[in-house]
C-alpha positions in Angstrom: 47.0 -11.1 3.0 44.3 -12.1 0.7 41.6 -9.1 0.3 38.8 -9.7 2.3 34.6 -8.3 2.4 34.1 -6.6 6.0 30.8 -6.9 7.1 30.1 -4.9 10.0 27.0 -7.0 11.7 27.3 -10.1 12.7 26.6 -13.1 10.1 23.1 -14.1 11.7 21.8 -10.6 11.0 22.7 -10.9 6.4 21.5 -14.9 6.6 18.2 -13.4 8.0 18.0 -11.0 5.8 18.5 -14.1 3.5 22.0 -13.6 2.2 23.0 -17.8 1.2 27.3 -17.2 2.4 27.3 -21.0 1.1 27.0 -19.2 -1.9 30.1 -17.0 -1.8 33.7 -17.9 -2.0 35.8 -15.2 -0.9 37.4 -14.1 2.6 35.1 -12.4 5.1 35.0 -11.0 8.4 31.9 -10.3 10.4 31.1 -7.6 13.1 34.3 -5.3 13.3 33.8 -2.1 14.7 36.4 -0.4 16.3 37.9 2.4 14.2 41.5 1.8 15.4 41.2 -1.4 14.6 39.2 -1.0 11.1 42.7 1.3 9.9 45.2 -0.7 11.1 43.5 -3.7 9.5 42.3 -1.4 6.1 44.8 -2.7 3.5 42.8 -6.1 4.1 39.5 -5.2 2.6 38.1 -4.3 -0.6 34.5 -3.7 0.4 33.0 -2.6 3.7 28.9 -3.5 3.7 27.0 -2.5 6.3 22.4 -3.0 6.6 22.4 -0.6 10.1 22.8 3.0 9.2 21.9 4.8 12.4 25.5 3.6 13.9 27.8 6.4 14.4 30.5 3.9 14.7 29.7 1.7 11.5 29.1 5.6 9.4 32.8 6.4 10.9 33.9 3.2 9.4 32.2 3.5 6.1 33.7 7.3 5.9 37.1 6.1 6.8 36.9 3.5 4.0 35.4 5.8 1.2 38.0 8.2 1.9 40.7 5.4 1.3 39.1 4.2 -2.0 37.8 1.0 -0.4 34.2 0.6 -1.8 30.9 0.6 0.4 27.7 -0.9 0.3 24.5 -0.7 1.9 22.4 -3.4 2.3 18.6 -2.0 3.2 16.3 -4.5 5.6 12.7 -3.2 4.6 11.8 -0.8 2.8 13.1 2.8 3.2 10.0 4.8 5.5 10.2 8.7 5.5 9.0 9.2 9.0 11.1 6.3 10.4 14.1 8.3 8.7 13.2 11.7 9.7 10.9 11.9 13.0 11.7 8.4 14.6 12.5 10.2 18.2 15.2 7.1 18.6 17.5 8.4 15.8 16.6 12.6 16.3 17.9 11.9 19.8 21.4 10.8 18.1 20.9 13.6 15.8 20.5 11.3 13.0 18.3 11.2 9.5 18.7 7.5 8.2 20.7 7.5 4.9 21.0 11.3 5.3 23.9 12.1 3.9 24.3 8.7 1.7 27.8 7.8 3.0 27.9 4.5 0.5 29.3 3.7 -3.2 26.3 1.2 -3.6 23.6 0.0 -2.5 20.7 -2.8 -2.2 17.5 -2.0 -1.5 13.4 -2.7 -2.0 11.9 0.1 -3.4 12.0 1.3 -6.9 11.3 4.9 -5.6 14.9 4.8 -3.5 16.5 2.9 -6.2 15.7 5.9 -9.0 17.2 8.5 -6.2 20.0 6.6 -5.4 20.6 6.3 -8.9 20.6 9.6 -9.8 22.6 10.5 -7.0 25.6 8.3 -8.6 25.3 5.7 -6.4 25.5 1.9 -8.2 21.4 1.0 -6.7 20.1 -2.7 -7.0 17.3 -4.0 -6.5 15.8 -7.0 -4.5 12.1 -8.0 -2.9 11.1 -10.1 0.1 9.0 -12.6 -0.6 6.8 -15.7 0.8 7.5 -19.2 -1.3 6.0 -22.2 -1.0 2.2 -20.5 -0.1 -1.2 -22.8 -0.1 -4.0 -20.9 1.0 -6.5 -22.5 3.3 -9.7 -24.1 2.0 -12.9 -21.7 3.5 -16.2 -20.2 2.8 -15.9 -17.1 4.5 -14.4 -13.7 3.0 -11.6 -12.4 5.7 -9.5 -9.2 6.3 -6.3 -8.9 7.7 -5.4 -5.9 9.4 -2.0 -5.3 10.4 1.1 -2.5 10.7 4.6 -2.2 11.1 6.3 -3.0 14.2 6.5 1.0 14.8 3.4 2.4 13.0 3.8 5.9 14.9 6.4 8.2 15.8 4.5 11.3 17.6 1.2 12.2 18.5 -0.4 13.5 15.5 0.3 10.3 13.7 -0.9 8.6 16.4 -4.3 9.8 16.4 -5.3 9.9 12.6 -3.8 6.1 12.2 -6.0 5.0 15.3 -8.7 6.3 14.0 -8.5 4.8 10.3 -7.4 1.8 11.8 -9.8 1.5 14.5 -12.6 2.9 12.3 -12.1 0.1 9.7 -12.9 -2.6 12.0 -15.6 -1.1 13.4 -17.0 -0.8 10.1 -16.3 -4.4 9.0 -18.2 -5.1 12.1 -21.2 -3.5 11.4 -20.9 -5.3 7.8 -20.3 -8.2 9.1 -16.9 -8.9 7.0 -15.0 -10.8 9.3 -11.2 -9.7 9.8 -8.3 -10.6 11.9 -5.5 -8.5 14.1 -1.7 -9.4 13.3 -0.4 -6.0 15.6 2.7 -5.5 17.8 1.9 -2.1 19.2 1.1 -2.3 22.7 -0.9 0.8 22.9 -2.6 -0.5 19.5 -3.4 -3.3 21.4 -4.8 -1.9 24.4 -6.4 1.2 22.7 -8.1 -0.6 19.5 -8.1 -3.9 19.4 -9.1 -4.5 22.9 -11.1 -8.0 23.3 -10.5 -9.0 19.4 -7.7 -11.9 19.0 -4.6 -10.7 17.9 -2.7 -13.1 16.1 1.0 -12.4 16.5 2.2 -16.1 17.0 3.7 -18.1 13.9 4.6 -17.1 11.0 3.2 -14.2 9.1 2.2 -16.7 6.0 0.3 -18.7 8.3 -1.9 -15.9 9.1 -2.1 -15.1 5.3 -3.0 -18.8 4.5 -6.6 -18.2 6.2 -7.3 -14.3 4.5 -8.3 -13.0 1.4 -6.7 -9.3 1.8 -4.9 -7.3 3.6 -5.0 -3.4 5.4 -1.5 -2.6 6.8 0.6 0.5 6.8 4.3 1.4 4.9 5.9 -1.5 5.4 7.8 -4.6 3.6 5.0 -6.5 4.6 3.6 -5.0 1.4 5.6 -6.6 -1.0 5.6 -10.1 0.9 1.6 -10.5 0.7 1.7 -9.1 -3.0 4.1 -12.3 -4.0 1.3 -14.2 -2.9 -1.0 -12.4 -4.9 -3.6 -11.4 -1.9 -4.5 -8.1 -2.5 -3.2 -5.6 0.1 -4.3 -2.0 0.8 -1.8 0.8 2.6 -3.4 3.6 4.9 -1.7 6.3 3.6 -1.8 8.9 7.2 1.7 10.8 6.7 3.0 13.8 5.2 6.2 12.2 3.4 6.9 10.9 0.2 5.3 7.6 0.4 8.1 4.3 -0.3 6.0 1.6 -0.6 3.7 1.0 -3.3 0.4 -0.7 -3.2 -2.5 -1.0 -5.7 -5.0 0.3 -3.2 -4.8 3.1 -0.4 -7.2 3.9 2.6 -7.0 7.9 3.4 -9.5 8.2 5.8 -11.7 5.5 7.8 -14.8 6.8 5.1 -12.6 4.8 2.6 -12.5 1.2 3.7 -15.5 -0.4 2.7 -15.5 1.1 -0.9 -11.4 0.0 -0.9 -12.2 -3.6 0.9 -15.3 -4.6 -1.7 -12.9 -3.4 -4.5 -10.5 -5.9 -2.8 -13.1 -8.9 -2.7 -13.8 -8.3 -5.8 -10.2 -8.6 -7.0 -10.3 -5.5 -9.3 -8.9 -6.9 -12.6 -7.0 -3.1 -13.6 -5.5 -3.1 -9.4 -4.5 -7.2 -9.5 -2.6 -6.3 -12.9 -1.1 -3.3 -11.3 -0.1 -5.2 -8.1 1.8 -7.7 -9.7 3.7 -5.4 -11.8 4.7 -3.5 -8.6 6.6 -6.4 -7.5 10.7 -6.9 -8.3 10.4 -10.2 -10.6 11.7 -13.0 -9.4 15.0 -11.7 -7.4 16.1 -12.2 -4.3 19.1 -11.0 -2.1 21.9 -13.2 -2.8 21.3 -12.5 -7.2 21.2 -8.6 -5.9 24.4 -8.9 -3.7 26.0 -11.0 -6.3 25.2 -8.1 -9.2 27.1 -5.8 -6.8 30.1 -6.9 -6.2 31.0 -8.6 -9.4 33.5 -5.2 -10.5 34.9 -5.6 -6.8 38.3 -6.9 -6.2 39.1 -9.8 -3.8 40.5 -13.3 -3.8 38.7 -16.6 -3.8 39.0 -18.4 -0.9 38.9 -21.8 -2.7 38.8 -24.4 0.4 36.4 -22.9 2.4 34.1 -19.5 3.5 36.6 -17.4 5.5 35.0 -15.9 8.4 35.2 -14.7 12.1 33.3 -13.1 14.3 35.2 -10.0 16.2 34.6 -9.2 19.6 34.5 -5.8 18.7 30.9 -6.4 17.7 30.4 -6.9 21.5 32.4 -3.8 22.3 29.7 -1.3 20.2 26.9 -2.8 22.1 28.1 -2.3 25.4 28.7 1.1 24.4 25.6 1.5 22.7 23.6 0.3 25.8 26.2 2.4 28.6 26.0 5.8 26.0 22.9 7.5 27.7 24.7 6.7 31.2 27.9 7.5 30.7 27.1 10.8 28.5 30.5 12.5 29.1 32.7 9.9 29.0 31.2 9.1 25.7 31.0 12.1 24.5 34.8 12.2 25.0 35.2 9.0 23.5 33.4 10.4 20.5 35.4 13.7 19.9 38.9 11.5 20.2 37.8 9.1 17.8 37.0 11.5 15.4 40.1 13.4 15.6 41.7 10.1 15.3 
């Protein structure tokens, strides 16, 4: 049986993350997830990757192979976001701190700052950036903001309240300047709460919006690196207590801060542009990242075609995942005899 790479989402979910499989030549199989099935089928793989780390069924998997010397790799989606990691009530109700422990032998990810802990953890850490080609900006007169956030810019209260008011304060102050800005928001409280009567542009594409805008205010996200690669300058509101991931060459504290940080923006700050562009990962994408990985790994070519199949399995951990919270004992059993398995 040739050696194979087991990837343990379904293909759709790598090619969006932009991973070209035209590309690759070896044996894969997509979206395995049962842990009986994963050992009786272990001899067949050489490397296990996995992008969602909040799966107690894909960490079982990717324990089961490190303890059977199969290598592991992670393959982050965004950039990594303390709160998200730590508070999100989604994964504390699991009992779960994203990449906490670091089950994986490598990994790819999109900020430096993760990269130089991952690296001094042992852990073989490249590097790769999202980025927007192709990007002709729209011919205007007048000087626009965009403001915009992650999907999930809030995980309790507290953050709530100090990020509404930044957020909320900075276009009423743009307002009263008259500097017109633009909403690109998901959050349906944000929506409600802040943005009210203002058009929120959430159709299309998010280079469309960026086509007609001259900066950008938005909070820790991958967004940040995405704008920066089209050289638009791009402030972060900075309203957590964690160790801040994503780097940007201008930061909002407090609502007092915007209009000195937005003319600094029109003004395209010579010392910040420089320090912007040298923020971003050069000219790399996933597919040179993934490549760099795996080239120590062992597997055979699969010389006619791209080996691949997608397991119903996949389909199996989502029922469960959806029927958990219902069927709390059962799974609970479930859970304690796969783990003495």
């Amino acid at each position: 049986m040739a050696k194979k790479v087991l990837f343990l989402q379904p293909k759709r979910y790598y090619e969006r993350l932009g991973v070209d499989f035209s590309k690759l030549d070896f044996y894969m199989d997509f979206g395995c997830i049962s842990t009986f099935s994963f050992i009786y089928k272990m001899e067949n793989y050489s490397l296990v990757v996995n992008a969602i780390d909040h799966s107690i069924f894909n960490r079982r998997i990717v324990s089961i192979a490190n303890e059977n010397g199969i290598e592991t790799l992670y393959i982050a989606d965004g950039i990594f976001e303390w709160s998200n990691a730590t508070v999100n009530p989604f994964l504390c109700k699991k009992g779960i701190k994203l990449l906490h422990p670091f089950y994986y032998s490598k990994a790819i990810v999109m900020d430096d700052l993760l990269n130089g802990v991952l690296k001094r953890k042992g852990v073989l850490s490249y590097m790769y950036s999202k980025r927007i080609e192709d990007f002709e900006r729209s011919d205007r007169e007048d000087f626009c903001v965009l403001l915009t956030t992650a999907n999930n810019p809030y995980f309790n209260d507290k953050e709530k309240d100090l990020f509404f008011d930044i957020i909320g304060g900075a276009a009423s102050l743009l307002r009263e300047r008259g500097i017109k800005y633009k909403w690109r928001v998901f959050d349906r409280e944000l929506i409600d709460v802040v943005c009210k009567d203002d058009f929120n542009h959430t159709d299309g594409r998010l280079c469309d919006v960026l086509k007609d805008v001259d900066c950008v205010i938005t909070t820790p996200s991958t967004l940040i690196s995405e704008v920066a690669s089209v050289d638009i300058p791009v402030a972060v509101i900075d309203y957590r207590d964690g160790p801040l991931f994503s780097q940007s060459a201008w930061r909002i504290t407090s609502k007092e801060r915007v209009i000195d940080v937005v003319k600094s923006m029109m003004a395209r700050d010579d010392a910040r542009m420089k320090m912007q562009r040298d923020l971003l990962i050069k000219d790399r994408d996933i597919n040179e990242a993934f490549l760099d990985s795996i080239k120590d790994t062992y597997f055979e070519r699969n010389t006619d075609s791209v080996g691949s199949k997608i397991s119903l399995e996949y389909l199996s951990r989502c029922v469960i995942e959806v029927g958990k919270d219902r069927f709390s004992k059962l799974y609970r059993f479930l859970s304690s005899w796969l783990k003495s398995k």
